[in-house]
Structures are given as structure tokens and as C-alpha cells.
Steps between C-alpha positions, in 0.01 A plus 500: 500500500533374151573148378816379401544480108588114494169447687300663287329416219622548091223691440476877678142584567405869588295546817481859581517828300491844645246753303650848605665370782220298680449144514552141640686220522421128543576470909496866591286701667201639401564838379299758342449501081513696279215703448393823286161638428499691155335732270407466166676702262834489696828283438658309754804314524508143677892378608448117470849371665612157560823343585519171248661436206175415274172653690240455250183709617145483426395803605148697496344796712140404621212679331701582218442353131 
């Protein structure tokens, strides 16, 4: 399901991160993500997760500045 290490490339890229626990994965099926509707004046804690050495995220919440 993977491929082998001495067919892969030198360079690892990152294509899938969970954010609490939801998510997808380049070939898999379409699943559900993550979603959360909030209110203001509350804190809330997002669980970014991926499995790679170096994942280097640009990350931003729509509607937010």
C-alpha cells in the first residue's frame, strides 16, 4: 500500500494531515472533514497531526483575520 523506500524519491513530501482525527489522503476515499462551527469569545483547540518527518503547514481558518 505504500512504496518501497528505494523507489521513492530523496525528498519526503507530506500529503495528508489529520485535524482532530479527520482527514484525507492522496488515493483514498472521500471521507468527511473536519468541521466545527464556533462562538466568539470561546477557545478551542485544533489537533493538526501528520505522519512525516518535516510537515511544514500553512495553515488559516476561513473568515478569520
Amino acid at each position: 500500500y505504500h512504496t518501497p523506500s528505494p523507489e521513492a524519491s530523496p525528498i519526503s513530501i507530506f500529503d495528508s494531515t489529520l485535524i482532530n482525527g479527520k482527514g484525507r489522503h492522496t488515493g483514498g476515499p472521500p471521507t468527511d472533514l473536519f468541521r466545527l462551527t464556533v462562538i466568539k469569545g470561546l477557545r478551542y483547540r485544533l489537533r493538526l497531526i501528520a505522519m512525516s518527518c518535516d510537515p511544514n503547514w500553512v495553515f488559516s481558518i476561513d473568515g478569520h483575520q
